[in-house]
N, C-alpha and C positions, 0 to 999 in steps of 0.2 A: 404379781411380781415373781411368782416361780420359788419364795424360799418360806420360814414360817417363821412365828413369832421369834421362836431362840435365834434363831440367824441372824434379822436385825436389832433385835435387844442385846447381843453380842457385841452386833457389831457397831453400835455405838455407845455402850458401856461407859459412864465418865459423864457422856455432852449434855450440854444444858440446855433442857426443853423451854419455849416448844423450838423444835427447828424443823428444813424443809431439806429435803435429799433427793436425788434422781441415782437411780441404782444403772450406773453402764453397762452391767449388762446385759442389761432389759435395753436402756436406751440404743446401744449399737447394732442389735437385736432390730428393730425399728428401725434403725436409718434404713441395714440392707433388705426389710422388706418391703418399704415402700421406695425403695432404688428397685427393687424386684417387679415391683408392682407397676410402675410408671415403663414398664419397659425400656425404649430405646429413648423415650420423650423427655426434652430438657424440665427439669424439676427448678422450681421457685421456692425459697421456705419462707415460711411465713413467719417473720419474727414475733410476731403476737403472740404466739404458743409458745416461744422460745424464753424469750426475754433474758438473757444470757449470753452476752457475748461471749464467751468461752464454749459455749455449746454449742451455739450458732456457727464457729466457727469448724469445732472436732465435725457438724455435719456436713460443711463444706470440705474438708478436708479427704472424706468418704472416697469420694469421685466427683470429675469434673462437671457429670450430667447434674449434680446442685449448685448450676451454675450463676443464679441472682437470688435477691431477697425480695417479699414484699415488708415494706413495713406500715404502722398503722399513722403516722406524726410524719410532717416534714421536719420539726426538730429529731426525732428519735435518727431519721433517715441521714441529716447530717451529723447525729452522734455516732452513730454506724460508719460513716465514711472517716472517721476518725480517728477509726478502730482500724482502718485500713482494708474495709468494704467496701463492694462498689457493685453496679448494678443494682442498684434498687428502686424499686417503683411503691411510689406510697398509694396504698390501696385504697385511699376516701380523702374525697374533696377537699382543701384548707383554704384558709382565706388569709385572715388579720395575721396568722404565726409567718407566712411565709416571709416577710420582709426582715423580720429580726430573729429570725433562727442561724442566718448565716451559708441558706442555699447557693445564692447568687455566688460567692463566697466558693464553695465547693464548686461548683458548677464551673468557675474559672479555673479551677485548679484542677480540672479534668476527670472529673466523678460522675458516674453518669444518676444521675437520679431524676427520673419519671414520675409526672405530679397529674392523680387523676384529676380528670373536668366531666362534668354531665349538666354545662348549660353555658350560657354564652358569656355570665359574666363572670365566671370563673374566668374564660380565655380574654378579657378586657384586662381583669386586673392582673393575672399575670404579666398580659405585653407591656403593661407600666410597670411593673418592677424592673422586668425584663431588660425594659431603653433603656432605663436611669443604669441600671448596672454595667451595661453594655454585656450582654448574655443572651443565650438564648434558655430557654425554660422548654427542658421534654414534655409532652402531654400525653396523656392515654384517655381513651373514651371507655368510661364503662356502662356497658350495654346490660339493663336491667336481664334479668332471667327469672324471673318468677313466672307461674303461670297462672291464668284462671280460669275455673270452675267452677260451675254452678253454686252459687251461695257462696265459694270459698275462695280465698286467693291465699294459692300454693308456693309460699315463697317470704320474701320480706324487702321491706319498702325502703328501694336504694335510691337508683337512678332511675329520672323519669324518660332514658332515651328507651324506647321498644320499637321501632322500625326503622328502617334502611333512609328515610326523608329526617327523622330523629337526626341521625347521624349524620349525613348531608350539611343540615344545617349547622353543626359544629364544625364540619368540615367548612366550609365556606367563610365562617367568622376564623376559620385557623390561618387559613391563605392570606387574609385581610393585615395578619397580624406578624410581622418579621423577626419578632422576637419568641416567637412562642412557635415550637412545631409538633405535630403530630407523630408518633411515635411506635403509637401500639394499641390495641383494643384489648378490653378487659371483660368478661361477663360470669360472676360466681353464682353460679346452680345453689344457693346456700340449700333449698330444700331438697337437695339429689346430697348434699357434703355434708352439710351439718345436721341431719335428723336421722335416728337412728331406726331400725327397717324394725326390732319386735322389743321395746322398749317394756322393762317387765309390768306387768299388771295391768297390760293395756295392749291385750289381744285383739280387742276390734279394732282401734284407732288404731295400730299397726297394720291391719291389714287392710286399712283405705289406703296408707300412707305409703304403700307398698306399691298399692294399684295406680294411686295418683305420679307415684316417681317412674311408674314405665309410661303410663302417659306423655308425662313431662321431658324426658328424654328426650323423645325424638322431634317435641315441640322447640327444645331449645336448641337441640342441632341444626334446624333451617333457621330460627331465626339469627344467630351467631353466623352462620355461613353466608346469610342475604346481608347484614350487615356489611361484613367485609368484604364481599363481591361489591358490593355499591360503594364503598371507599374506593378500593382497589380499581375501578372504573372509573373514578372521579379523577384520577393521578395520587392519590394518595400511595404513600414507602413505608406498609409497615416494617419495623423491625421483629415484631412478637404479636401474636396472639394468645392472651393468659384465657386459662378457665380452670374451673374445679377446685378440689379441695381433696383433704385426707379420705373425708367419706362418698367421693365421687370418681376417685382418680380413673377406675375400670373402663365409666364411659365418657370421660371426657377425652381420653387421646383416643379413643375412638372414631373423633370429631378429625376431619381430615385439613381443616383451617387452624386446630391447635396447633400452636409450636412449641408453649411448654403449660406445664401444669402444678399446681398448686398444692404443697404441703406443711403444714403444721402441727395441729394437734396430734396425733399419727404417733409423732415423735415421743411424746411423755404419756401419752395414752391414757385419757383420764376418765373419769365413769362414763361421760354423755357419749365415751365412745365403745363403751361395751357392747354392744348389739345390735352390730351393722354384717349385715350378710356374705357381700363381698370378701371381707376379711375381719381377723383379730390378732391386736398386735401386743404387746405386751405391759401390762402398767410400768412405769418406770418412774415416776413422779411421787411424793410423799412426801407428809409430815407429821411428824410426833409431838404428842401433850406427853403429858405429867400428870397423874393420877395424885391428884391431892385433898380426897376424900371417901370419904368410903358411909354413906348417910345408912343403907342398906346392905344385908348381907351380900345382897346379887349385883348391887346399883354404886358404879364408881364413878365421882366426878373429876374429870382433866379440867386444868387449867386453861384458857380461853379456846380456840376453835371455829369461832365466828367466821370464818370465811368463804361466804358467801356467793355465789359465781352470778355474772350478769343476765341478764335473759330476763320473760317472764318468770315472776317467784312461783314456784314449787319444791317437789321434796327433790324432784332433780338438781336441783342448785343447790342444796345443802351437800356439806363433805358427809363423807361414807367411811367407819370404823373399818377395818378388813382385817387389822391385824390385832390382838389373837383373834380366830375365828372364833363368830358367835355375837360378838358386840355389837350393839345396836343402839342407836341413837332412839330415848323417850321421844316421843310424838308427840306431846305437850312441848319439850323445850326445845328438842331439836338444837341441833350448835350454836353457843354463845360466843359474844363477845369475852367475857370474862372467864365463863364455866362452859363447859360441854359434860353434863351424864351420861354415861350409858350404864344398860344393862348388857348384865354378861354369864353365863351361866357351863361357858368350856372348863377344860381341865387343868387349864392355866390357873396357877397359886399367884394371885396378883394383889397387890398393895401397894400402899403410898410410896412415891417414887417414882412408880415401876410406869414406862410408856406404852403409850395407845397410839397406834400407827393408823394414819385416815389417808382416804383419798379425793384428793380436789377435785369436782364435777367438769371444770373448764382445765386448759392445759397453760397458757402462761398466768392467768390472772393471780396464780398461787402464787408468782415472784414477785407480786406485789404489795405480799402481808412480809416477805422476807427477804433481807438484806445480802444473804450470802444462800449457797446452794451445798453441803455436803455430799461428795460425788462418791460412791461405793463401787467396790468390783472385788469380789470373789471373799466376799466377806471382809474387808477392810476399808477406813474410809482414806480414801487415795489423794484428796485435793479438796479445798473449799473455793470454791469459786464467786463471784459478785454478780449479784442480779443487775438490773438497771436499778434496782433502789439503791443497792450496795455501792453503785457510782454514781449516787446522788444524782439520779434521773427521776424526772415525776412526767410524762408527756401526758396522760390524760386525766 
């Protein structure tokens, strides 16, 4: 985050732990360099990393080129429009929520929201919500991008459309259906965006993972572009073509079928995004304990901590001490629910009371252990803002 222990023990002097902050100007920091980074190409954010409408919004506010949202719920999507958002395409499948979330609903009231499909009965039970309501329901297709390699498959297991007759086919049952139209095509590189190129202690598997994403590359460029050459031939009208992510953005508007591209975690910059080659953007994200033990001269234990990020379990998903330097999470207990120890061994004179500042491995999931968000800039805290917990939102 750019300041040291005194600056934010300073700077929130009084608050009652534990709480969770985003420092602005680290975050605005991050808007303008993945605006920098996307060059002239329309940017999507990703509300997932966000979870914050107030943030969500000062990002749209940047510039026009952050011009839609993806969101992860078609509930969260018409809690968004509510806010007075618009353009949003919900980035995974929904079924049973879409009828009493209140889409139809929005969608009358001229909100444009975009509901993925990757099989045909998604586009059935849409057109029956669709009649009864008298609406029509956007669709987007999204186009798996993983790749595979010998023994390995490079990627993760989304949609099963992977070719241009894949896609064909959904086309065909879309035409069938007058309430439901096609809208746009979707395909996230998660293993080009979300894996990090020299992840520490793990210098060999970095340097497959390295090898395998310039492979991959330009595997997913033809298949994305054969995709929508065989829409586009069919009579299909896109409006967008989405790809990428915060740790792919370089090559995917590279892709000459991209029309805009995807970012989210980028924005609060959280560990899993430390050591990505292309770029480094600045932490912005955090939360503080409360030191309310001290069992050993070196070894101080904070008050809960548990917050654990999704994914396969490793020490990657546990939070990371950073503030004072030197802290470190025991290896035995690693962050609790209740307690978190660490050892500490800097020049910091620290004792009961006194906070331990961590950083969250994923970038929104941290707004889901906290209700409000304390926003900082220039050493003072400026505004407390409301997560989606803090407005009594639960989508997943």
């Amino acid at each position: 985050m750019g300041q040291d222990y005194a600056y934010y023990k300073s700077t929130f002097e009084g608050r009652m732990k534990p709480f969770a902050f985003v420092d602005l100007d680290a975050f605005d920091a991050n808007i303008k360099a993945i605006h920098k980074r996307a060059g002239k190409m329309p940017i999507c954010v990703a509300s997932k990393s966000v979870r914050c409408v107030s943030l969500i919004q000062r990002i749209q506010a940047h510039s026009n080129q952050f011009h839609s949202i993806m969101a992860f719920s078609v509930r969260e999507a018409v809690y968004l429009a509510s806010h007075g958002l618009d353009h949003i395409l919900v980035a995974y499948p929904v079924f049973s929520e879409v009828e009493p979330s209140g889409l139809c609903y929005s969608l009358a009231s001229g909100t444009t929201i975009t509901l993925m499909i990757d099989a045909v009965e998604h586009i059935h039970h849409l057109e029956a919500i669709a009649a009864q309501a008298e609406v029509v329901i956007p669709v987007c297709i999204d186009v798996d991008m993983s790749s595979d390699f010998p023994g390995v498959h490079f990627g993760v297991r989304r949609s099963g459309i992977t070719t241009p007759d894949h896609a064909l086919t959904l086309w065909k049952a879309i035409e069938q259906c007058p309430h439901v139209k096609l809208r746009g095509v979707m395909g996230y590189e998660a293993q080009i965006a979300g894996v990090q190129d020299r992840a520490p202690g793990k210098a060999i598997e970095g340097a497959i993972i390295r090898f395998m994403k310039k492979r991959s590359i330009p595997e997913l460029r033809k298949r994305r572009a054969a995709v929508v050459e065989a829409l586009n031939n069919a009579g299909a009208e896109l409006a967008f073509v989405n790809g990428g992510g915060t740790g792919s953005i370089e090559s995917t508007i590279e892709e000459a079928v991209v029309t805009e591209v995807t970012a989210g975690s980028g924005f609060y910059s959280p560990t899993l995004f430390d050591h990505y080659d292309q770029f480094k953007h600045k932490p912005a994200a955090g939360f503080a304990l409360e030191i309310v033990r001290r069992p050993l001269e070196n070894t101080f234990t904070c008050h809960g901590g548990g917050y654990i990020a999704s994914g396969a379990p490793g020490w990657d998903r546990i939070p990371t001490p950073f503030l004072p330097e030197g802290a470190a999470l025991l290896k035995m207990e690693g962050a609790g629910e209740v307690q978190t120890p660490i050892e500490y061994t800097g020049p910091e004179q620290l004792g009961i009371g006194d906070p331990v500042f961590f950083r969250h491995s994923k970038a929104g999931e941290l707004c889901e252990r906290f209700k409000t968000l304390l926003l900082v800039s220039k050493g003072k805290v400026v505004d407390e803002v409301n997560t989606y917990r803090g407005d009594g939102q639960c989508f997943l």
